[in-house]
C-alpha positions in Angstrom: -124.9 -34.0 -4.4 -126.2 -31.0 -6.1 -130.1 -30.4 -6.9 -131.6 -27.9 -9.0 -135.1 -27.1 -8.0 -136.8 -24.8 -10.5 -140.7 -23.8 -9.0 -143.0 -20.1 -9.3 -144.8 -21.0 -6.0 -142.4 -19.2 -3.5 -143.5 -21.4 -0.4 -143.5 -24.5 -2.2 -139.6 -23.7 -3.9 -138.8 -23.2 -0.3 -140.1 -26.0 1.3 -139.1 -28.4 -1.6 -135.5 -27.1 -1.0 -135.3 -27.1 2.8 -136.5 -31.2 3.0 -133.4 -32.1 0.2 -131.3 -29.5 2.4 -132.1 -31.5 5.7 -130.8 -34.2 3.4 -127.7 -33.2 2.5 -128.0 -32.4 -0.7 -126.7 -28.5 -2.4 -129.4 -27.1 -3.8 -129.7 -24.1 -6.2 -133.2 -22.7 -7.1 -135.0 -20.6 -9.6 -138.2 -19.3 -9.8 -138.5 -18.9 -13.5 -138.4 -20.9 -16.5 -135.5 -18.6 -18.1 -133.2 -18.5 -15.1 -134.1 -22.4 -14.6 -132.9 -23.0 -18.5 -129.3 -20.7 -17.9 -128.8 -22.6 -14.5 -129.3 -26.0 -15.9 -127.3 -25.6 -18.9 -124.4 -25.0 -16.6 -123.9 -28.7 -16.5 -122.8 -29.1 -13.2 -126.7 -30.5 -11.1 -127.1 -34.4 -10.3 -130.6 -33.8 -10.5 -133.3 -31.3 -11.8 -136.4 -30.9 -10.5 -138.8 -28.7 -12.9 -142.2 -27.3 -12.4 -143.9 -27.7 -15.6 -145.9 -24.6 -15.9 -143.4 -21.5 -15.1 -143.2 -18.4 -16.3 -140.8 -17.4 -19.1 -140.5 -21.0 -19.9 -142.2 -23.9 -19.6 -140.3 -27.0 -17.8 -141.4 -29.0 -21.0 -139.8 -26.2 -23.1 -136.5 -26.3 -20.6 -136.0 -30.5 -20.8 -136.5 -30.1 -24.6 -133.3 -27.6 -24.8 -131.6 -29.4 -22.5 -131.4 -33.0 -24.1 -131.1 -31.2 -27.5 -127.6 -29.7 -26.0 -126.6 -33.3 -24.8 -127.5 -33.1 -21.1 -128.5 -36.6 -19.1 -128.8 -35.1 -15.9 -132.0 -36.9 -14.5 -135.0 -34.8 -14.6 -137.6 -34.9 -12.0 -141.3 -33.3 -13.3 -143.5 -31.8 -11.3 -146.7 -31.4 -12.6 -150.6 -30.5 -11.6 -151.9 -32.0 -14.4 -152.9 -35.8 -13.6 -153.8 -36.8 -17.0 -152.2 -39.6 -18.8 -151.6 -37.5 -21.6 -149.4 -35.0 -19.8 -147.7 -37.1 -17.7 -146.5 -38.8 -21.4 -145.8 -35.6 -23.1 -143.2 -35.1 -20.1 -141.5 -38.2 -20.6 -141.6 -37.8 -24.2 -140.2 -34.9 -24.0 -137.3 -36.6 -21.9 -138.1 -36.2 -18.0 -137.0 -39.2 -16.0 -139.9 -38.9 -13.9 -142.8 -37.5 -12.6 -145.0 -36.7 -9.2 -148.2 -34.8 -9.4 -148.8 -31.8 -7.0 -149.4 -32.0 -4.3 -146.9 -35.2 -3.0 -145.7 -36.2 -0.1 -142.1 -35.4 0.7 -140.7 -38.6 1.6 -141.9 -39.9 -1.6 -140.0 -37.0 -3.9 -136.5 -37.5 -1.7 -137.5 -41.7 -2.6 -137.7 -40.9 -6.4 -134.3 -38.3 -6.1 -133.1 -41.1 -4.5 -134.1 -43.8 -7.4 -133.1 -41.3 -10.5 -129.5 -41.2 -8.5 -128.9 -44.6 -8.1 -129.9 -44.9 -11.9 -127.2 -41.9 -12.8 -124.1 -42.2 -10.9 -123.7 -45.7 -8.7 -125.6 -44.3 -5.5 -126.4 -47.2 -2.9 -129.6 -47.2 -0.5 -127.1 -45.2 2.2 -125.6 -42.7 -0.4 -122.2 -44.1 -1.0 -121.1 -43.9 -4.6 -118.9 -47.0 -5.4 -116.2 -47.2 -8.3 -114.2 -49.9 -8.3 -112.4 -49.9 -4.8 -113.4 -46.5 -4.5 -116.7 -45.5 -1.6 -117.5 -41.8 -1.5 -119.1 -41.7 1.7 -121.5 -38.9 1.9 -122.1 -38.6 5.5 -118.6 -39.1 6.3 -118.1 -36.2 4.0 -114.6 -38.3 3.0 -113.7 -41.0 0.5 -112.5 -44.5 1.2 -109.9 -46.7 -1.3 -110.7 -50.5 0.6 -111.5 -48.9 3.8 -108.3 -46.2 3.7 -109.6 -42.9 4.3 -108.0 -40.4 1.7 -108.8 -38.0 4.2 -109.9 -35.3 2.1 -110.9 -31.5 2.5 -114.7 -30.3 1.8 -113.7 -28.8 -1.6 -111.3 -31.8 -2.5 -114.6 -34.2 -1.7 -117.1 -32.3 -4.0 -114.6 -32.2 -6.7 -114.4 -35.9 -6.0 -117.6 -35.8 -6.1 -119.0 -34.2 -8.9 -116.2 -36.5 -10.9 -117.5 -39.9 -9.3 -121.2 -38.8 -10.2 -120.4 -38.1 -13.6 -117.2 -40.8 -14.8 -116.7 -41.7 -18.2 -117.4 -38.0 -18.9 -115.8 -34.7 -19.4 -115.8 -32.0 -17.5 -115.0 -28.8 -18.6 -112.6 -26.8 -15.9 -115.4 -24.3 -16.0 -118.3 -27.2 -14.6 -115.7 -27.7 -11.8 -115.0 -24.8 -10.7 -118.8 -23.5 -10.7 -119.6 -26.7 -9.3 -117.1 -26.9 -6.3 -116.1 -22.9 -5.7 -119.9 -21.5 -7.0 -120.4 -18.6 -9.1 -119.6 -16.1 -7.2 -116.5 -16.4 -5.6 -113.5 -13.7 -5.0 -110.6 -16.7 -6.7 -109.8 -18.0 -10.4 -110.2 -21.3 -12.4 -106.2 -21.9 -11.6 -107.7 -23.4 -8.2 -109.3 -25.8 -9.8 -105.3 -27.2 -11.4 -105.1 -27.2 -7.9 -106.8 -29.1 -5.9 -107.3 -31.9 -8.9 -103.1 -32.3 -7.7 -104.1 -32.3 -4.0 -106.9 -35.2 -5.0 -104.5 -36.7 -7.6 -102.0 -37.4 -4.8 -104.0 -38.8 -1.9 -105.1 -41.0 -4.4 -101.8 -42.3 -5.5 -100.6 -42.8 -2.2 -103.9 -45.6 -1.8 -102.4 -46.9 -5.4 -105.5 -45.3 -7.1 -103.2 -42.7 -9.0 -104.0 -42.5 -12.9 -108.0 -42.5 -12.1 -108.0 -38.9 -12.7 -107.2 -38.2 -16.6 -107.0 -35.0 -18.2 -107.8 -34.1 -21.7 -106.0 -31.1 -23.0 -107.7 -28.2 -24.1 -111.0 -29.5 -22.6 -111.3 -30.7 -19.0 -111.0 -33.8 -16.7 -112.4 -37.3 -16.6 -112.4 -39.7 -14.1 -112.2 -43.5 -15.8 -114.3 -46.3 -14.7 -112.6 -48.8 -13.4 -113.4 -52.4 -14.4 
């Protein structure tokens, strides 16, 4: 899973993104409100995790833009203000939750860990389950009833990202920043791709038709019921 950690205190954006590294979660990070803002509204982060005062803007500022555009990516707030007041004005404002400077790190990977189960279907040992379907993080694979599709690293985050997000659209853009990264030396075609390559190992484990595309827009992976 993805994490965007946006934080002005160098040392404490680095150590923040080194414990949900050792993890095994992708992280990007920013170290300003504006670059946080263009990052998030990329679409393609399981979780944010904002700093509330940042230069350029404010974390408050960036959830407000964000669920105004339609994001429900959970939001993690961090915040040095203990008030009651502030901590509300955060919510308000549409964080999913909060932890006030300084914490402890086991408690911020327990809250990332509560705000994903919430989002996307994630058990206590990071499987993602739909239907018959178990992504299997540390296996780095995905299982259909206990049949290992066998899948490459790029086939599983595009597996992935579509699990963590069913029942919504995904532009071929959000994929292929998502699963190749920004700056890569390939096109969007790869992302016709390897949808085929992930479209058939799933038919052959009778899970084809999961995967639906919607022309002129993106991909969506169905819930299954």
């Amino acid at each position: 899973m993805k994490v965007l950690i946006v934080e002005d205190d160098a040392s404490l954006l680095k150590a923040v993104a080194d414990v949900f590294e050792e993890e095994g979660y992708q992280t990007d990070r920013a170290d300003n409100g504006l670059d946080g803002l263009l990052y998030a509204g990329q679409g393609i982060y399981d979780l944010l995790v904002l700093d509330i005062m940042l230069p350029g803007k404010t974390g408050l500022e960036i959830i407000k833009a964000l669920r105004k555009a339609g994001s429900t990516a959970p939001i993690l707030l961090l915040t040095a203000r203990d008030s009651v007041e502030d901590r509300v004005k955060g919510l308000d404002a549409g964080a999913d939750d909060y932890l006030t400077k300084p914490f402890a790190f086991q408690e911020l990977l327990a809250r990332a860990r509560a705000l994903l189960r919430r989002k996307g279907g994630v058990s206590e040992s990071g499987e993602v389950v739909c239907g018959p379907l178990v992504l299997k993080a540390k296996e780095f694979d995905a299982f259909v009833e206990g049949a290992p599709l066998k899948l490459t690293a790029k086939e599983y985050k595009l597996l992935e990202f579509l699990l963590l997000n069913r029942g919504q659209i995904l532009t071929k853009e959000q994929i292929f920043d998502r699963v190749w990264g920004f700056d890569v030396d390939t096109n969007m075609g790869v992302v016709d791709v390897y949808l085929h390559y992930v479209r058939k190992k799933l038919a052959l484990q009778n899970c084809d038709g999961l995967i639906h595309t919607v022309r002129g827009v993106g991909y969506m992976l169905k819930e299954i019921g």
